[in-house]
Backbone bond lengths (Angstrom), bond angles and torsions (degrees), N, CA, C in turn:
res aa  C-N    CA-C-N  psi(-1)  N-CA   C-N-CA  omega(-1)  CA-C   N-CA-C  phi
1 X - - - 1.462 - - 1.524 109.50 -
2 X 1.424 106.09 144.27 2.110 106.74 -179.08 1.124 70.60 -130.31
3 X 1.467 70.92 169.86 1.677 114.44 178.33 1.645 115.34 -171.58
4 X 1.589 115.91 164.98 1.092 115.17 161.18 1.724 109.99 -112.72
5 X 1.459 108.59 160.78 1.158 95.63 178.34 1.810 84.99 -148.26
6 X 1.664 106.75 168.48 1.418 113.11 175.92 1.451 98.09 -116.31
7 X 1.402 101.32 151.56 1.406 133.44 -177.31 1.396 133.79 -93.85
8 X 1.241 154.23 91.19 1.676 115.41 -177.55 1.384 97.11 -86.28
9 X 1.374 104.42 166.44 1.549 139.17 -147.76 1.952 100.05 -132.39
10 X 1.061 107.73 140.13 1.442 127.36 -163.92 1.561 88.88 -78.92
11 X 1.005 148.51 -51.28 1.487 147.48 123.61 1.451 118.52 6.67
12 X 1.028 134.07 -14.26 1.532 118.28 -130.41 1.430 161.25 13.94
13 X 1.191 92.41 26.29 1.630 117.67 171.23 1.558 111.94 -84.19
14 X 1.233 118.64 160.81 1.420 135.02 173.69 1.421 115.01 -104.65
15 X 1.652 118.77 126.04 1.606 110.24 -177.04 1.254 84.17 -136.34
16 X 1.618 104.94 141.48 1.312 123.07 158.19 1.337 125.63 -95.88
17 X 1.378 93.24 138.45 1.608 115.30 167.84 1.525 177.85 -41.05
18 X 1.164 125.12 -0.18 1.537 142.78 -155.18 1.568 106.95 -1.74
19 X 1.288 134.78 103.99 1.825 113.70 169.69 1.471 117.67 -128.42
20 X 1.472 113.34 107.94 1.208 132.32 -174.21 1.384 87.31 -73.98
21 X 1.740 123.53 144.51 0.959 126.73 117.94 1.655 163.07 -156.93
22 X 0.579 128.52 147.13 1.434 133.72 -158.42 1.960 136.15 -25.59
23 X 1.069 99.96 114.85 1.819 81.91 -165.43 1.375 119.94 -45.74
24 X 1.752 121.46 -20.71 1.355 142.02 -174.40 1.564 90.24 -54.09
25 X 1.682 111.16 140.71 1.383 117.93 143.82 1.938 129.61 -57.28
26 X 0.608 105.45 144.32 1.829 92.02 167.57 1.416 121.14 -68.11
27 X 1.558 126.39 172.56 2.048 101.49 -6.94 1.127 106.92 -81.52
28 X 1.502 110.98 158.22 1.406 122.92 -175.11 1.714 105.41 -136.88
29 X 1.192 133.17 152.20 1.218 136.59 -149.38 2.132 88.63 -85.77
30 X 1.137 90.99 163.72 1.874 96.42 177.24 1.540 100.91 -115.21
31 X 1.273 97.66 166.93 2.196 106.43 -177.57 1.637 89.66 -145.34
32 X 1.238 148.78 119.04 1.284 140.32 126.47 1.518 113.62 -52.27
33 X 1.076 105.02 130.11 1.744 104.09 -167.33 1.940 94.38 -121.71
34 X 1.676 102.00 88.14 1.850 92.92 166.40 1.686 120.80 -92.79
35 X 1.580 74.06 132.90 1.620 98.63 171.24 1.513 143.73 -27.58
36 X 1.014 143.60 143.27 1.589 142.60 174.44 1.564 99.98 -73.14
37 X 1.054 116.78 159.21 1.778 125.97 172.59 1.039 100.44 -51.84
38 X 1.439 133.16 -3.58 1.732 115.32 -165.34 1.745 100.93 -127.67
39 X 1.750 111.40 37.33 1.374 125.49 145.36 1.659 92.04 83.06
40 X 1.008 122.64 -177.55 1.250 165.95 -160.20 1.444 115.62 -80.95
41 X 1.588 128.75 16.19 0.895 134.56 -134.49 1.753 108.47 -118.34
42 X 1.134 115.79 162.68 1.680 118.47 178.86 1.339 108.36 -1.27
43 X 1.118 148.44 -44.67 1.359 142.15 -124.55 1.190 71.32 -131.54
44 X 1.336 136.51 -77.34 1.734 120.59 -166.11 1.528 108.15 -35.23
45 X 1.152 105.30 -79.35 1.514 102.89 171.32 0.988 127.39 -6.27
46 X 1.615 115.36 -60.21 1.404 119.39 -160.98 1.465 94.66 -66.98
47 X 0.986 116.35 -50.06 1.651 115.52 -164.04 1.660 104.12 -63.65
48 X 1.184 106.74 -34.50 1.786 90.78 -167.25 1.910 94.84 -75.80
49 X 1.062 120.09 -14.79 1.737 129.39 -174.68 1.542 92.78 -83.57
50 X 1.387 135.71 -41.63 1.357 129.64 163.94 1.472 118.73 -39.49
51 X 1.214 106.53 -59.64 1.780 125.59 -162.53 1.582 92.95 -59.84
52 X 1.853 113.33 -52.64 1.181 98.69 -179.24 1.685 138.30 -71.53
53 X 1.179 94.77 -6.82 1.599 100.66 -177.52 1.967 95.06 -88.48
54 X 1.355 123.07 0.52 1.309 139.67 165.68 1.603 98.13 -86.61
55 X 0.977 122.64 26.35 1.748 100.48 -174.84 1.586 127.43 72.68
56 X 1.372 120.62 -2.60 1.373 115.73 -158.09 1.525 98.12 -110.34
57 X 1.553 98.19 153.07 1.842 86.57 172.46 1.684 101.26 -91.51
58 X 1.022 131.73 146.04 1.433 118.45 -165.71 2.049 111.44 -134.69
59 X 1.172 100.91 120.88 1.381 112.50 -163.82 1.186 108.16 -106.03
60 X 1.529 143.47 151.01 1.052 151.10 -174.08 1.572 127.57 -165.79
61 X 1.534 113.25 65.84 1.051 126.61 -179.63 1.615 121.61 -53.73
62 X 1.434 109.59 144.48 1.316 126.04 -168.75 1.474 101.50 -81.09
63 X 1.307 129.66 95.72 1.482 132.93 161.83 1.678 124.32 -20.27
64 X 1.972 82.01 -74.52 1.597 91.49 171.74 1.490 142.01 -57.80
65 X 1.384 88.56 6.92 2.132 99.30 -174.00 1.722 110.93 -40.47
66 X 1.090 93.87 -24.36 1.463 86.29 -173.39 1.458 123.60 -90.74
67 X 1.210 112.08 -17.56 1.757 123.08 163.62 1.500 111.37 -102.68
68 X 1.164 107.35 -60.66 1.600 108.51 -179.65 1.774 114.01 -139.27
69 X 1.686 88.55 91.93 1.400 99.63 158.62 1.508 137.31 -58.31
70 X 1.148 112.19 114.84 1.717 127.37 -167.76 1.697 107.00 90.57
71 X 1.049 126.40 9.38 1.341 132.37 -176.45 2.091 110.37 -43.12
72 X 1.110 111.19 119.93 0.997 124.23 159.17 1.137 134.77 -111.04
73 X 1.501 148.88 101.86 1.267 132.54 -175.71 1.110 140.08 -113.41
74 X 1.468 151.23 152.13 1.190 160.17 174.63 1.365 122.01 -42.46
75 X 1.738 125.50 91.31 1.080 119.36 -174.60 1.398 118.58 -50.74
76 X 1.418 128.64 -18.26 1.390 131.72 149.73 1.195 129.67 -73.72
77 X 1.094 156.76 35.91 1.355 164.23 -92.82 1.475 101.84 113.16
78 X 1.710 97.06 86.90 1.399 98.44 163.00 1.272 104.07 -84.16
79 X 1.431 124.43 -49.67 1.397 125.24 -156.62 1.334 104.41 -89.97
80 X 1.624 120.84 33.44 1.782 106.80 160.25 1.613 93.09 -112.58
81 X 1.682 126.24 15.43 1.244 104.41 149.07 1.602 136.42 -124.93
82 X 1.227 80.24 25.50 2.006 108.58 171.30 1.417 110.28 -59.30
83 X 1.367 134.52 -18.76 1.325 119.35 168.54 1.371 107.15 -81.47
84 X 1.660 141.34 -24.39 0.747 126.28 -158.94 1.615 99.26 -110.64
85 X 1.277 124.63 -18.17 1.683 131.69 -172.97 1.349 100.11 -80.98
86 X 1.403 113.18 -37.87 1.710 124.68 -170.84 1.633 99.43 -66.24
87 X 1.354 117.08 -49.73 1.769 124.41 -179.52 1.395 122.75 -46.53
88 X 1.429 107.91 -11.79 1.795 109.77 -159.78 1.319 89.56 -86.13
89 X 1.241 87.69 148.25 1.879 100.62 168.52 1.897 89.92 -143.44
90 X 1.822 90.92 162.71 1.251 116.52 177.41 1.518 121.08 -57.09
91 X 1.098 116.53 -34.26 1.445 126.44 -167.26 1.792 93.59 -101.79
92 X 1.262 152.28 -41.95 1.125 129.47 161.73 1.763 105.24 -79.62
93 X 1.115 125.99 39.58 1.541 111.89 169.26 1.880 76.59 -117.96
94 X 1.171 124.41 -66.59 1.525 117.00 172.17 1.508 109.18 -27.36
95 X 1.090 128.12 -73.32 1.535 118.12 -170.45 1.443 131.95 -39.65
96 X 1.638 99.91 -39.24 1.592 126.15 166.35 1.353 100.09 -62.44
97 X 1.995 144.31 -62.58 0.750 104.08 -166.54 1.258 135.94 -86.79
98 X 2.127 118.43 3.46 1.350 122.79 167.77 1.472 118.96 -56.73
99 X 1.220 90.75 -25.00 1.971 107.37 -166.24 1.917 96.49 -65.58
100 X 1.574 94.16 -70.54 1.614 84.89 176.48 1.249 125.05 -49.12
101 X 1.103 120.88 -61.13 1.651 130.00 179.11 1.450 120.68 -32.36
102 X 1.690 97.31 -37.87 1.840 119.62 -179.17 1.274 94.67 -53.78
103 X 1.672 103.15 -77.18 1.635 88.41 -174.02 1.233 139.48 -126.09
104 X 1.529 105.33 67.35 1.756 147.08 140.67 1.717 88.18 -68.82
105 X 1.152 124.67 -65.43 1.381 131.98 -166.89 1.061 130.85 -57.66
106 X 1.424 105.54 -25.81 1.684 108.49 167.77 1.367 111.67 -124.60
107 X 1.410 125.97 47.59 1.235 125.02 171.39 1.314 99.20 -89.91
108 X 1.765 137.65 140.57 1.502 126.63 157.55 1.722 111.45 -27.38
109 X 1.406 94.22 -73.22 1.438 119.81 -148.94 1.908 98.13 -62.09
110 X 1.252 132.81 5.17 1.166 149.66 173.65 1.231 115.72 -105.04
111 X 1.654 112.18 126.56 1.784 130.83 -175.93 1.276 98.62 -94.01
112 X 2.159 116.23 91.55 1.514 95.65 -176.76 1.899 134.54 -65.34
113 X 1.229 78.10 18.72 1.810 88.09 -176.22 1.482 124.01 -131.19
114 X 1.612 99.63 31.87 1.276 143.97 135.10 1.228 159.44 -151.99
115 X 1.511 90.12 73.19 1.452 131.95 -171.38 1.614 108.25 -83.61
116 X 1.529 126.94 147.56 1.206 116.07 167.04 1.243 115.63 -165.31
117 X 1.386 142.80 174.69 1.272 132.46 -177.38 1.466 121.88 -143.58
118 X 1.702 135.93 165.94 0.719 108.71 -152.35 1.732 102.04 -142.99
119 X 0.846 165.24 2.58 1.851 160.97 -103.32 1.160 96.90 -82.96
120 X 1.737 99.12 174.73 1.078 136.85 -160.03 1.223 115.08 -156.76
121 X 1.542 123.20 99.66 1.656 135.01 176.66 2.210 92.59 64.46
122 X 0.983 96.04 -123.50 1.492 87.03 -174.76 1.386 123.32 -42.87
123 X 1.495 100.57 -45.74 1.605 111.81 160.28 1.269 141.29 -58.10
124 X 1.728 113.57 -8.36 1.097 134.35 132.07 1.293 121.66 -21.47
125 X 1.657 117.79 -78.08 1.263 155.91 -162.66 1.877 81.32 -64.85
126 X 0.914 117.40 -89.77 1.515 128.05 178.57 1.651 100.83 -32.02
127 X 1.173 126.83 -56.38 1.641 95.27 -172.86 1.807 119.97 -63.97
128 X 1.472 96.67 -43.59 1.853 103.50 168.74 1.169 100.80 -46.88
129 X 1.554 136.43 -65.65 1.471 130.49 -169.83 1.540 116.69 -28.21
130 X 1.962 96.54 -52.46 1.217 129.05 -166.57 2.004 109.28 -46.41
131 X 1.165 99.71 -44.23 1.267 113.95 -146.69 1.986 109.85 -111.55
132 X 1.701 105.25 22.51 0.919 135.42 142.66 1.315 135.22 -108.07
133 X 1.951 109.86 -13.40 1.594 102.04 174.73 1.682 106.59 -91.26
134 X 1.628 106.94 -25.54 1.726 102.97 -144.88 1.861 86.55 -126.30
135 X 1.657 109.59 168.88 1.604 103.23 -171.72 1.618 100.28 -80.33
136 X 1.362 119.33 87.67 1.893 118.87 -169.44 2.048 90.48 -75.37
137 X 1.362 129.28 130.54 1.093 108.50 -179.46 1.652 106.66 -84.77
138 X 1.559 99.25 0.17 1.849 102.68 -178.68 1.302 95.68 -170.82
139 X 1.546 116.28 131.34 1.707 115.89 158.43 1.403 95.63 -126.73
140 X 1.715 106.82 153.88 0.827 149.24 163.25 1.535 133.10 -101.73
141 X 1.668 115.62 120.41 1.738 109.71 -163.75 1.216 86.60 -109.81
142 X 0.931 149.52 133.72 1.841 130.98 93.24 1.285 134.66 -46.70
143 X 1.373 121.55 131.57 1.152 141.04 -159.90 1.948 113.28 0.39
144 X 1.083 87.65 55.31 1.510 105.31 176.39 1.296 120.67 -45.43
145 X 1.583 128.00 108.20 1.097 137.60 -144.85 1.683 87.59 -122.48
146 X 1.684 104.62 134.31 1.648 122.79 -174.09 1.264 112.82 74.47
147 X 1.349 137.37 8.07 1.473 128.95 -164.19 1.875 89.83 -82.95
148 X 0.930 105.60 -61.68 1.453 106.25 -171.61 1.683 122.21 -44.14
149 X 1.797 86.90 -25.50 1.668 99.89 -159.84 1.782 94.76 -83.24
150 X 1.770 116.76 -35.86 1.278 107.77 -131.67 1.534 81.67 -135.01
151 X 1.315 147.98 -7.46 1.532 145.64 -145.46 1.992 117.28 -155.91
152 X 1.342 90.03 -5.35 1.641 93.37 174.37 1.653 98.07 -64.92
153 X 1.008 129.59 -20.94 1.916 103.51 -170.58 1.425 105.68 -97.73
154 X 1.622 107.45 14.24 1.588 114.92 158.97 1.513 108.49 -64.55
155 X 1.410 117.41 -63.47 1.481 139.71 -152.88 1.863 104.65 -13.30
156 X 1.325 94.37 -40.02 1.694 86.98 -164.20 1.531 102.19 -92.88
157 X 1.232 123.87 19.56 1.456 125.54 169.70 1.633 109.06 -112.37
158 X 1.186 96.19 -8.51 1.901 92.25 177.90 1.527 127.96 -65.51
159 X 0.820 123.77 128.55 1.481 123.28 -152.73 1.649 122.33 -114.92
160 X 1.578 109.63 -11.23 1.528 105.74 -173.79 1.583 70.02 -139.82
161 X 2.136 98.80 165.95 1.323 103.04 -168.44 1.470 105.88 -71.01
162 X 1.305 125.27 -171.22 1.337 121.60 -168.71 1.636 93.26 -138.67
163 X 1.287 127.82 134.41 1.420 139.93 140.72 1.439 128.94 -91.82
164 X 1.425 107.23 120.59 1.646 108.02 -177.26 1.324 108.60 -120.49
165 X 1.660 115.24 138.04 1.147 114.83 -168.34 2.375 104.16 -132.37
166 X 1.023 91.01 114.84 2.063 95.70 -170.20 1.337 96.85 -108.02
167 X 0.832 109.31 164.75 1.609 132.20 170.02 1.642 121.63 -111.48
168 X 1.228 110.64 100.60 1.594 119.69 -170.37 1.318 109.59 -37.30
169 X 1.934 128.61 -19.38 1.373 109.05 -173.48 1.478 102.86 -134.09
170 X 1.505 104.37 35.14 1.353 133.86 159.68 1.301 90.39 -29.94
171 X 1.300 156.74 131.90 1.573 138.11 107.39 1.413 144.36 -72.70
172 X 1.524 104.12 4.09 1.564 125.56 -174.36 1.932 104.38 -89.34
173 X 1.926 93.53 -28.36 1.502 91.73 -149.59 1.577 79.98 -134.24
174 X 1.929 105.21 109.94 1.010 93.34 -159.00 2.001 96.53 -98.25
175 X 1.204 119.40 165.08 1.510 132.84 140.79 1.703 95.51 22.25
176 X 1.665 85.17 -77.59 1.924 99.51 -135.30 1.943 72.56 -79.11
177 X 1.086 152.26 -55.37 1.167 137.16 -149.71 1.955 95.87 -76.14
178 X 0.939 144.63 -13.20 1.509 153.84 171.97 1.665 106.18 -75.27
179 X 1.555 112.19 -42.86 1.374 120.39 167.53 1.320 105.14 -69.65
180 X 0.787 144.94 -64.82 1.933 150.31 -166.89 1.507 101.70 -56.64
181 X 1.567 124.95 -28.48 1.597 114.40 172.78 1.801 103.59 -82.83
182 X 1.260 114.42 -55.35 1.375 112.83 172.49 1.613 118.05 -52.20
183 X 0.704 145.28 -46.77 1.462 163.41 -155.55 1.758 79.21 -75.46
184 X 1.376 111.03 -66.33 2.192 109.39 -166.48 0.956 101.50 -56.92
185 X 1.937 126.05 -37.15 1.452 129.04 178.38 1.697 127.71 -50.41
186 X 1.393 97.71 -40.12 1.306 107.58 178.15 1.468 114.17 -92.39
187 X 1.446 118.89 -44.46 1.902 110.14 168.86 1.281 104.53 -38.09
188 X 1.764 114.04 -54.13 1.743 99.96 -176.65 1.447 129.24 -94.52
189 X 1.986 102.61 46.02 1.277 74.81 171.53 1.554 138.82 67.97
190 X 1.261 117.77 26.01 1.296 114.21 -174.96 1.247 112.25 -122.39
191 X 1.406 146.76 165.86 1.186 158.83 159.67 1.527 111.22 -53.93
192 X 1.278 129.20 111.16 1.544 116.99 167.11 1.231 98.98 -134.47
193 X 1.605 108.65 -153.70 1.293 133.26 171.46 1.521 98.20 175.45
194 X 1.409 109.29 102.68 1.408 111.35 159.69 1.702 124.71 -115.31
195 X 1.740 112.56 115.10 1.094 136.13 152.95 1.657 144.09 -48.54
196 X 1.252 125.68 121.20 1.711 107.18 -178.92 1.362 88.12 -150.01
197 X 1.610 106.28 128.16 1.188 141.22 166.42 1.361 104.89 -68.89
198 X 1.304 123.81 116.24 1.484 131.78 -179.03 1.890 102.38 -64.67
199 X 0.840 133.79 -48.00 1.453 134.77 -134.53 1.835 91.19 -139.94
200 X 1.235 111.63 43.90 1.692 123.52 177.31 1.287 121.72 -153.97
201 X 1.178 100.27 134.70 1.736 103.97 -161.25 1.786 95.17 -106.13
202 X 1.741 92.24 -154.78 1.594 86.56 -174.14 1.467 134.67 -100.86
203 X 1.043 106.15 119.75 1.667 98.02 173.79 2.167 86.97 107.83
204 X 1.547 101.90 41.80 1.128 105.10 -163.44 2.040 110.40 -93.55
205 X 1.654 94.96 -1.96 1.404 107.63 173.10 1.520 131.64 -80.48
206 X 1.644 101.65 -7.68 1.452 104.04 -177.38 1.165 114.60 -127.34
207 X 1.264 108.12 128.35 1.518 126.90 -154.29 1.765 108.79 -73.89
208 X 1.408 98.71 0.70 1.466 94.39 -176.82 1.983 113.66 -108.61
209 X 1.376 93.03 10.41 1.522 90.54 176.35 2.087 93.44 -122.69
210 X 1.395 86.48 169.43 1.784 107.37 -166.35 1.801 93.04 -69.75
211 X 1.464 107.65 -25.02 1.451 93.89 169.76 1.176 146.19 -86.52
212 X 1.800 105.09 22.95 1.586 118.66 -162.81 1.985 90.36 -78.57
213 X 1.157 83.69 153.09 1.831 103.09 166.86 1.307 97.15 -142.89
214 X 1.582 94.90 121.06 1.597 101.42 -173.60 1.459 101.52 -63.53
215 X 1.532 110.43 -71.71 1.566 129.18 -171.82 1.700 103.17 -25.08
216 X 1.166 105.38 -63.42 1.843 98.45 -173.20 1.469 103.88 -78.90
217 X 1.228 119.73 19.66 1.920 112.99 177.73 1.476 97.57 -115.66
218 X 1.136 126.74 -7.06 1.134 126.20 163.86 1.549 128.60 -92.57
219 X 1.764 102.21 -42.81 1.549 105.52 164.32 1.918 99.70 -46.41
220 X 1.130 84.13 -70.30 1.599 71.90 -169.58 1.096 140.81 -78.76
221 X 1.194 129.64 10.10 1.331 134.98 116.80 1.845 124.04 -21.02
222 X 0.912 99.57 -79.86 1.661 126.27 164.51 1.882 104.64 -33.46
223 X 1.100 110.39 -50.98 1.493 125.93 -161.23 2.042 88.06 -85.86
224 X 0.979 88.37 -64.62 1.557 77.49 -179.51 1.760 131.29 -76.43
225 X 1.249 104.33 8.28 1.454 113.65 170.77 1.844 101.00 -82.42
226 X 1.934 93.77 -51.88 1.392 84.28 -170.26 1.552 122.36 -78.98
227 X 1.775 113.52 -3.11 1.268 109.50 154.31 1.558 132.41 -44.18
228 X 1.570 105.19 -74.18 1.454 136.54 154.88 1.713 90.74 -15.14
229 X 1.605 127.32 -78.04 1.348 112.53 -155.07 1.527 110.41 -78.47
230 X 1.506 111.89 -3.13 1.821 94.60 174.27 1.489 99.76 -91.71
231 X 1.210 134.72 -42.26 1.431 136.94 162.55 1.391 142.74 -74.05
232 X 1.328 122.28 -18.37 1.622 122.34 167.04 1.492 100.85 -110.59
C-alpha cells in the first residue's frame, strides 16, 4: 500500500511524503529513500515500492516542499530545476531529515533500531548528511554529489556504516573528490564500503534516464540488499 502523507517541519513548513508499505506485519525495518534533483517522481517511487515489497516501510520525502511542492522534473531540463536545487540549504535539508526519521520512529509497525537510508545524486549528499544527525543503522549514497565539497567535517559524527557507490565515468564527481570522502572515511575510523563501477556514469541507477547501466544497477542492487541485511 502507498500513500502520501504531510509532515510539519521544525521550520514551520509542511513537506510531503511518499510511504510505501510493506505487506509484512511489524516490526519491520524503515529506509528513508532521498530523492534525485528531479523531485519525488516515478522513479523515486518505484524504488521506495521496491524496498517495500523487500519488507521495508519505505519513505521518501519531498526535498523541494519549500519552493515547489510536488515538483517533478525533466530529466532533460536541468536548469528548469535550478530555482528549486539552488534554494536548499544545509540546515533546512537537516530539518527534513529529523521530520522523516521522527516519524519512521514512531510508527507501531516500525523497528526503531532498524532504520536506514538511502540517496541518489543529491540524495546521495542527503543520506550521508542523514546519517550524522539521526541513529541511521546504515546509509547508502549513490554517486553522492557535494559530500566531499560541503559534508567532510561530518565524518566523525556518522554513526551507521556507510556504502558508497560512483560511477567510473562520473564526470560531475571527479576521482580526486571520491578520494577526499574515502580518505575522511578512513582517518576517522569509520565503517564504509566504497564501490565504483568502471564502465558507469552518473545517475546510472535509474532506468529512466539515458544514463542507466543495467549491469552495474543490478550489482548494486544486489550489493546493497545484502548490505541492508548484515546491518539493518
Amino acid at each position: 500500500m502507498n500513500e502520501y502523507l504531510s509532515l510539519n517541519v521544525s521550520d514551520a513548513t509542511q513537506m510531503r511524503m511518499y510511504v510505501s508499505r510493506p505487506m509484512a506485519g511489524g516490526p519491520v525495518p524503515g529506509i528513508i529513500v532521498f530523492q534525485e534533483a528531479y523531485g519525488v517522481n516515478a522513479h523515486i517511487r518505484d524504488v521506495a515500492d521496491r524496498f517495500a515489497r523487500q519488507g521495508f516501510l519505505a519513505v521518501a520525502p519531498e526535498m523541494y516542499h519549500r519552493t515547489g511542492p510536488g515538483f517533478e522534473g525533466d530529466y532533460k531540463d536541468f536548469q528548469g530545476l535550478q530555482k528549486h536545487f539552488g534554494a536548499l540549504t544545509e540546515e533546512g535539508a537537516d530539518a527534513d531529515i529529523r521530520a522523516s526519521y521522527g516519524w519512521l520512529s514512531t510508527q507501531s509497525s516500525v523497528n526503531i533500531n532498524r532504520i536506514a537510508c538511502v540517496g541518489f545524486c543529491m540524495g546521495g549528499r542527503f543520506a550521508f548528511q542523514a546519517n550524522s544527525i539521526v541513529p541511521m543503522r546504515a546509509a547508502i549514497s549513490f554517486y553522492g554529489g557535494g559530500i566531499a565539497e560541503t559534508l567532510l567535517g561530518r565524518v566523525s559524527r556518522l554513526q551507521g556504516p556507510t556504502l558508497l557507490f560512483w560511477g567510473g565515468r562520473d564526470a560531475r564527481i571527479t576521482p580526486e573528490k571520491i578520494r577526499a570522502v574515502v580518505d575522511a572515511l578512513r582517518a576517522a575510523d569509520k565503517v564504509y564500503t566504497s564501490v565504483e563501477f568502471s564502465q558507469a556514469g552518473h545517475g546510472f541507477f535509474c532506468d529512466a534516464r539515458e544514463a542507466y547501466h543495467k549491469e552495474s544497477a543490478e550489482q548494486a542492487w544486489a550489493l546493497l540488499l545484502n548490505f541492508l541485511q548484515e546491518h539493518c
